[in-house]
NUNUTOR-668692 format. One line per field, with one value per residue (C-alpha): residue number from 1; residue in three letters; x negated, y, z. Coordinates in steps of 0.1 Angstrom, whole numbers, always signed. Example, Ala and Ser with C-alpha at 12.3 -4.5 7.8 and 13.67 -1.06 7.14 Angstrom:
BEGIN
i	c(1/2)
aa	c(ALA/SER)
x	c(-123/-137)
y	c(-45/-11)
z	c(+78/+71)
***
This chain:
BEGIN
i	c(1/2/3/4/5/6/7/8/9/10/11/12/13/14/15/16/17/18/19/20/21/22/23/24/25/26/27/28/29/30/31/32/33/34/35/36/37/38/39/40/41/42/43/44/45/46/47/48/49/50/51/52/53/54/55/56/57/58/59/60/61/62/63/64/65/66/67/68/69/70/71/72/73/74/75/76/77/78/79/80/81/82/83/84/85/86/87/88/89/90/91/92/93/94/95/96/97/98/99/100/101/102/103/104/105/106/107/108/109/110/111/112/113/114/115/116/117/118/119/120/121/122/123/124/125/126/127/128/129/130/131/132/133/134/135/136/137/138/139/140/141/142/143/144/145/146/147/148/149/150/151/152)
aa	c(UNK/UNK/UNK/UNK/UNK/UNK/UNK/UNK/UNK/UNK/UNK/UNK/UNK/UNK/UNK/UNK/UNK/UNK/UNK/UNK/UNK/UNK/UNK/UNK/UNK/UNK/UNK/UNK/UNK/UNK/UNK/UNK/UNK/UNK/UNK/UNK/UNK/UNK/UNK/UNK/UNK/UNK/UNK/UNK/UNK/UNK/UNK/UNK/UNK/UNK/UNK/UNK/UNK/UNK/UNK/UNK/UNK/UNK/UNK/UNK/UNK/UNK/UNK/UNK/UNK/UNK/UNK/UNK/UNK/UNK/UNK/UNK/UNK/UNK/UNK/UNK/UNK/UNK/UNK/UNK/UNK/UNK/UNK/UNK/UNK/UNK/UNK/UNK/UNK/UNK/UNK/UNK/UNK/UNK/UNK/UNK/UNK/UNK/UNK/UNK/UNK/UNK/UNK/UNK/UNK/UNK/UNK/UNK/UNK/UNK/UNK/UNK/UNK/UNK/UNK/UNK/UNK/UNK/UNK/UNK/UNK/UNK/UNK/UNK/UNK/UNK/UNK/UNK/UNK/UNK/UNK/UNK/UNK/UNK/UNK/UNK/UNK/UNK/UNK/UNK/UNK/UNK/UNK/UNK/UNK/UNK/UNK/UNK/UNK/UNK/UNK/UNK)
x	c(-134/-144/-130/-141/-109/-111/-111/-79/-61/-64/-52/-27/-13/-18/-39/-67/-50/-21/-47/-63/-32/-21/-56/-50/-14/-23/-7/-40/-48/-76/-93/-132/-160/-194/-225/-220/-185/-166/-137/-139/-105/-105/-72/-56/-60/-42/-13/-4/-7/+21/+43/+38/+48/+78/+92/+92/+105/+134/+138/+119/+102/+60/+73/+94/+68/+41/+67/+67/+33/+29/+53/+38/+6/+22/+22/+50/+67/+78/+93/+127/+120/+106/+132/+161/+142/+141/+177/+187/+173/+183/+221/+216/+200/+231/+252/+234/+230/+269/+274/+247/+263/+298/+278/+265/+294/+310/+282/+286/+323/+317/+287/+319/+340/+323/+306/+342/+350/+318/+329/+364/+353/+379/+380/+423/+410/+401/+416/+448/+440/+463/+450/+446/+428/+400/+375/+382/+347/+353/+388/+377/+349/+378/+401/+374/+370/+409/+414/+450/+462/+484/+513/+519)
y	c(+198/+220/+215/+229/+240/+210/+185/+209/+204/+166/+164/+187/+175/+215/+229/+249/+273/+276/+278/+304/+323/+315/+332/+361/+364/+369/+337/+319/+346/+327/+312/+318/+317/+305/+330/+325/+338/+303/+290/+270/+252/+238/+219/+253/+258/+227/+234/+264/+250/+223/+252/+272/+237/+233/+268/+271/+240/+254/+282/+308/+331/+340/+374/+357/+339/+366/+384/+352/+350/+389/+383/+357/+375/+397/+369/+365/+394/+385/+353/+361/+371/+339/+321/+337/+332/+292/+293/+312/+289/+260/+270/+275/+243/+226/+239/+233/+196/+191/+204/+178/+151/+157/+155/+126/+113/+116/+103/+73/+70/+70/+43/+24/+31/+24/-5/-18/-6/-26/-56/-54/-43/-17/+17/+8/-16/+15/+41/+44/+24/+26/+48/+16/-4/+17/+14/+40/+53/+63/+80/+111/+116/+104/+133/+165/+149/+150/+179/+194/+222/+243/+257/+292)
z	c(+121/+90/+56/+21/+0/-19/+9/+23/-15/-8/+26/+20/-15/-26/-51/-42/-64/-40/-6/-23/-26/+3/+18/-5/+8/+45/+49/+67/+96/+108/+79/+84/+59/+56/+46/+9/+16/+9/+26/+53/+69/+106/+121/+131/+92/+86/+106/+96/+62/+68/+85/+49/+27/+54/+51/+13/+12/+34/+11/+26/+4/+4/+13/+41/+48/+54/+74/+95/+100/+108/+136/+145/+153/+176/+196/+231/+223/+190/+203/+198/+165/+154/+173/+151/+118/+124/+137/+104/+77/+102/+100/+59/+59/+75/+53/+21/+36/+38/+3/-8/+13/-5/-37/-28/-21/-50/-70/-49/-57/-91/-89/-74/-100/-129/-118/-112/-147/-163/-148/-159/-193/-191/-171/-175/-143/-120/-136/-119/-91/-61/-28/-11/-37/-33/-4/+23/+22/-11/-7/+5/-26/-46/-28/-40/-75/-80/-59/-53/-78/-66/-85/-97)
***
């Protein structure tokens, strides 16, 4: 089904801005146009659109992502290729994900501890609160914050 860039930037949640740069970019191999030289997006459009939004969102850059799409056009033999990039920014997204879940948890921990604090009216109440006294699924959050500091 045909689109005009504006129905695209509504489906999408993109400015038209950002297709059109996206079309400048190489990005959209097989956008066609009509006779007066406008746009015009079909579902293969859409898709690849999506696939852009997704691998910024990883991190990727527009140059990664033109490189992407350049390997991408050489089609079976470049399968590898495209295999490795997705395994790549899937193994940095893991990691970035466990940073951000320790973060989390710690954010968590201290939800915890100052709500325990408000309703004691005193941060004396959790402050030095014994290992045990604290919910295990906050021990380990409590563990980073405090750390251990070795001596020199």
């Amino acid at each position: 089904m045909p689109y005009s860039i504006k129905e695209m930037s509504e489906i999408t949640n993109l400015p038209a801005s950002t297709l059109r740069y996206y079309d400048k970019q190489g990005l959209l191999p097989s956008l066609k146009r009509d006779a007066n030289n406008v746009r015009i997006f079909d579902d293969g459009d859409y898709r690849t659109i999506k696939l852009i939004s997704c691998l910024k969102k990883s991190g990727l850059s527009i140059k990664d992502i033109k490189n992407f799409m350049e390997i991408t056009a050489q089609g079976d033999k470049a399968l590898n290729k495209r295999l490795n990039i997705f395994r790549k920014r899937r193994d940095t997204l893991k990691k970035e994900l466990e940073v951000m879940q320790e973060i989390l948890n710690v954010m968590e921990y201290k939800c915890w501890y100052y709500e325990q604090a408000c309703a004691a009216g005193t941060e004396d109440a959790v402050k030095n609160l014994d290992e045990s006294k604290i919910p295990e699924k906050f021990r380990k959050a409590r563990e980073h914050i405090w750390g251990f500091i070795p001596h020199s």
